[in-house]
C-alpha positions in Angstrom: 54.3 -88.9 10.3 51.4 -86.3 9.6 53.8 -83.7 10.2 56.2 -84.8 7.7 53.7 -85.5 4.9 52.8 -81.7 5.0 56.0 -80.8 5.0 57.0 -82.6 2.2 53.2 -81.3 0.7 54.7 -77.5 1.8 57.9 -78.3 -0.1 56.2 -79.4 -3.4 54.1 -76.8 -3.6 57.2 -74.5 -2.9 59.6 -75.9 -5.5 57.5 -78.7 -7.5 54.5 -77.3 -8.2 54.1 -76.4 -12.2 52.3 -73.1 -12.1 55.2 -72.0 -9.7 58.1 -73.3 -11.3 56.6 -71.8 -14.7 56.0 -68.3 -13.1 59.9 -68.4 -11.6 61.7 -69.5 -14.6 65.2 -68.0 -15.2 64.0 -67.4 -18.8 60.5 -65.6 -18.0 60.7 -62.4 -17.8 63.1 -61.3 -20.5 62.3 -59.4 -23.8 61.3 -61.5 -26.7 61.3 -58.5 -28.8 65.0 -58.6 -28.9 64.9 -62.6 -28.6 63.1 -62.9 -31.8 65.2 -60.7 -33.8 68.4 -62.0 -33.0 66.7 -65.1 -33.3 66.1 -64.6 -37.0 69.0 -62.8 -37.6 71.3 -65.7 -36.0 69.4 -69.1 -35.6 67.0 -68.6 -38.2 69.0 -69.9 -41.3 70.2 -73.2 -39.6 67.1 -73.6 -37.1 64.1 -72.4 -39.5 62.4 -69.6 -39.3 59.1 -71.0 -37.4 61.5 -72.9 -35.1 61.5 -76.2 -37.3 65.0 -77.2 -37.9 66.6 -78.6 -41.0 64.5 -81.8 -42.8 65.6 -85.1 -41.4 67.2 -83.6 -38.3 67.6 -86.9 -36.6 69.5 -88.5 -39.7 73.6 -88.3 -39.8 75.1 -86.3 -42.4 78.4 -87.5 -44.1 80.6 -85.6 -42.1 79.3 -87.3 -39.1 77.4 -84.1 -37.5 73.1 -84.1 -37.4 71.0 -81.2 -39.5 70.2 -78.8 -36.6 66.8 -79.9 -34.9 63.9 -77.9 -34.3 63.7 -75.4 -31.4 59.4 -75.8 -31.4 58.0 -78.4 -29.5 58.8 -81.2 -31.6 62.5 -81.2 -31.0 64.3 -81.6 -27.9 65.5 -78.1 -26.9 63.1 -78.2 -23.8 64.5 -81.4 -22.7 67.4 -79.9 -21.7 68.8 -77.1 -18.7 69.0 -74.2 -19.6 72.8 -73.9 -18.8 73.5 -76.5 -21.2 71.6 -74.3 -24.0 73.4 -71.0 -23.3 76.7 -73.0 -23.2 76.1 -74.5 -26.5 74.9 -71.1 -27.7 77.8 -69.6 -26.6 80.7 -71.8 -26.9 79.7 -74.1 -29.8 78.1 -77.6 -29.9 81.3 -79.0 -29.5 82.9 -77.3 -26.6 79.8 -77.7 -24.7 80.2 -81.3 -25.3 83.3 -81.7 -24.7 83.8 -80.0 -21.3 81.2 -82.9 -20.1 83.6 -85.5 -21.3 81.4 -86.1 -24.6 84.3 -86.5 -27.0 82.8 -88.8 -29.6 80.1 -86.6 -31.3 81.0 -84.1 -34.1 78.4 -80.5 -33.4 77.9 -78.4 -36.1 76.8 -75.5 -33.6 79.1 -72.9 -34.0 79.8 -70.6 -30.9 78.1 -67.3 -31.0 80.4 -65.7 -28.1 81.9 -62.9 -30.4 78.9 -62.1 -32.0 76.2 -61.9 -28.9 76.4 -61.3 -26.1 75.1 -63.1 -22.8 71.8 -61.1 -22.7 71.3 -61.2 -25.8 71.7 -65.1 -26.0 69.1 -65.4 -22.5 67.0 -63.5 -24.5 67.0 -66.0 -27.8 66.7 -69.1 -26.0 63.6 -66.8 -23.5 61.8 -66.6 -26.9 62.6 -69.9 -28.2 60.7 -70.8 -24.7 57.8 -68.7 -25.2 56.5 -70.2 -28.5 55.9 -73.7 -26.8 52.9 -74.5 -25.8 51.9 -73.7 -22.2 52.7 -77.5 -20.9 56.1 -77.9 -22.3 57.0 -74.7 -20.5 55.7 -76.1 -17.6 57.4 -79.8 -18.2 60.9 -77.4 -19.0 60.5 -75.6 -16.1 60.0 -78.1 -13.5 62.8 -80.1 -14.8 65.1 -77.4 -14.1 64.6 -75.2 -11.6 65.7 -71.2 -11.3 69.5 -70.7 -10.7 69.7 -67.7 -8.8 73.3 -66.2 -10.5 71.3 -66.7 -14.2 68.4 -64.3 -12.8 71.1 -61.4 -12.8 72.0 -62.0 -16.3 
């Protein structure tokens, strides 16, 4: 019984343990230099410019779609894998969506696939990452672990 208790204490330190998960995060480690200005030169205009998304972001438009939200800590961007965010950045909202079987929503994301490329969309959503503050990074990062075939992108 001891035995497995430190094993399962070896194991969160390992894999669950914030400071870890936040130093091994497939988004650390990229340049932000480039982040940031693709950022502003391709999110900026729908996403704000500090990161604050469109006014009433959670209010329906008439066509159905949402104003795009916030990418700072208010919004939701952290709530979800990264996977999900580069597919969305890359394919459009509504592709992304749809290849989970979400059919009933209307995106107004547009895909970004001909016009970055898959570095250069790591490294917007790496400095998207790096202006929240310390404990949504860590709360981001321990809700989804490293992928090892994203590290070599």
């Amino acid at each position: 019984m001891i035995k497995k208790i430190w094993e399962l204490a070896f194991l969160f330190l390992l894999f669950g343990g914030s400071s870890t998960a936040l130093a091994r995060h497939e988004l650390a480690n990229r340049n932000l230099s480039n982040g940031q200005k693709n950022y502003e030169s391709f999110c900026a205009s729908c996403h704000g410019a500090n990161l604050e998304g469109q006014p009433n972001w959670r209010d329906f438009k008439e066509d159905g779609s949402l104003p795009a939200p916030p990418h700072d800590e208010t919004g939701h961007t952290w709530h979800h894998d990264t996977e999900m965010l580069f597919n969305y950045t890359k394919l459009g909202g509504q592709a992304t969506l749809e290849a989970v079987g979400v059919n009933n929503y209307l995106s107004g994301m547009p895909a970004f696939e001909e016009l970055l490329s898959d570095l250069e969309i790591w490294e917007i959503l790496s400095y998207i990452r790096s202006t929240w503050p310390e404990h949504i990074q860590e709360a981001h990062a321990t809700r989804h672990p490293i992928k090892n075939e994203e590290q070599d992108n």
